[in-house]
C-alpha positions in Angstrom: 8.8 21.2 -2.5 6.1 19.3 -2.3 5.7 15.5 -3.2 3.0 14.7 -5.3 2.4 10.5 -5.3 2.3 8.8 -8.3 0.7 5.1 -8.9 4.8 3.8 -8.3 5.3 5.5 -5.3 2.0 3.8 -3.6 2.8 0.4 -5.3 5.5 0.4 -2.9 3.7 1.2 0.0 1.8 -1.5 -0.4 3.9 -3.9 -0.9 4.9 -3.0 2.3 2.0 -2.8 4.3 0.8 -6.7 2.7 4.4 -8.0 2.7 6.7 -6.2 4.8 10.3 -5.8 4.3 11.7 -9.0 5.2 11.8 -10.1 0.9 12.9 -6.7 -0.5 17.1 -5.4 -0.1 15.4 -1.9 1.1 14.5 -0.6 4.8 12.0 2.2 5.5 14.7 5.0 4.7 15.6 3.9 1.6 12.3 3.5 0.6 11.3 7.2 1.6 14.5 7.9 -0.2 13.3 6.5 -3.8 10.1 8.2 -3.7 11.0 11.8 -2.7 9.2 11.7 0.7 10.0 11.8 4.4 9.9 9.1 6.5 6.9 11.0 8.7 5.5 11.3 5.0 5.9 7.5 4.0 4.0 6.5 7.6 1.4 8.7 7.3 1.2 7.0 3.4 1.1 3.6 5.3 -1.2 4.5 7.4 -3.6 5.0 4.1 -3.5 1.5 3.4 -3.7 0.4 6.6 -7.2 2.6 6.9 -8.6 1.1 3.6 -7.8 -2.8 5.6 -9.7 -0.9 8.4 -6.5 -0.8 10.9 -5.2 2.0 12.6 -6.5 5.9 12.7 -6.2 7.5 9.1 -9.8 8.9 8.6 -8.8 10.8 5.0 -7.5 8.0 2.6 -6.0 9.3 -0.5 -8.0 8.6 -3.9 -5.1 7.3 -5.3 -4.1 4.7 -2.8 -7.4 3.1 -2.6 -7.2 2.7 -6.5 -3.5 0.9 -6.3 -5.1 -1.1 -3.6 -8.3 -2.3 -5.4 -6.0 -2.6 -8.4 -3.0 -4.5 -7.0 -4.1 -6.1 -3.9 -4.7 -9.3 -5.3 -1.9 -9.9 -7.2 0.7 -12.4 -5.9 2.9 -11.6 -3.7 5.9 -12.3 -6.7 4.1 -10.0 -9.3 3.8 -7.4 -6.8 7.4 -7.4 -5.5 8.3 -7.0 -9.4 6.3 -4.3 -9.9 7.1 -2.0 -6.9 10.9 -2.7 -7.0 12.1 -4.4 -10.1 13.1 -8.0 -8.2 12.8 -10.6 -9.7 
């Protein structure tokens, strides 16, 4: 079945591509776990934001993940953590 991203799912992902994994009680299969994705799926989703830093290869960046990133970005690396997975 497929996955379609919500705002959530991609607030996530960038926490993760700005913060990485070292503050958050989750690894990279847990992660693809919560939002109903694959891991190959959650890369490619990485990979999104990476493109919209200008990093990496992705040449079709999703709509939606340029929104969270112009949205969200700026916010503090505390408020972000919150918001993507509920730690406080």
């Amino acid at each position: 079945m497929a996955h379609y991203w919500q705002e959530t799912d991609d607030i996530k992902v960038l926490y993760i591509v700005l913060y990485g994994y070292e503050n958050i009680p989750y690894k990279k299969n847990d992660i693809a776990e919560q939002i109903g994705v694959t891991v190959g799926s959650l890369n490619y989703r990485l990979g999104n934001f990476k493109a919209i830093q200008g990093i990496g290869k992705v040449t079709h960046i999703a709509k939606l993940s340029k929104y969270v990133y112009d949205k969200y970005s700026s916010l503090s690396e505390q408020k972000l953590l919150e918001l993507a997975f509920n730690v406080i």
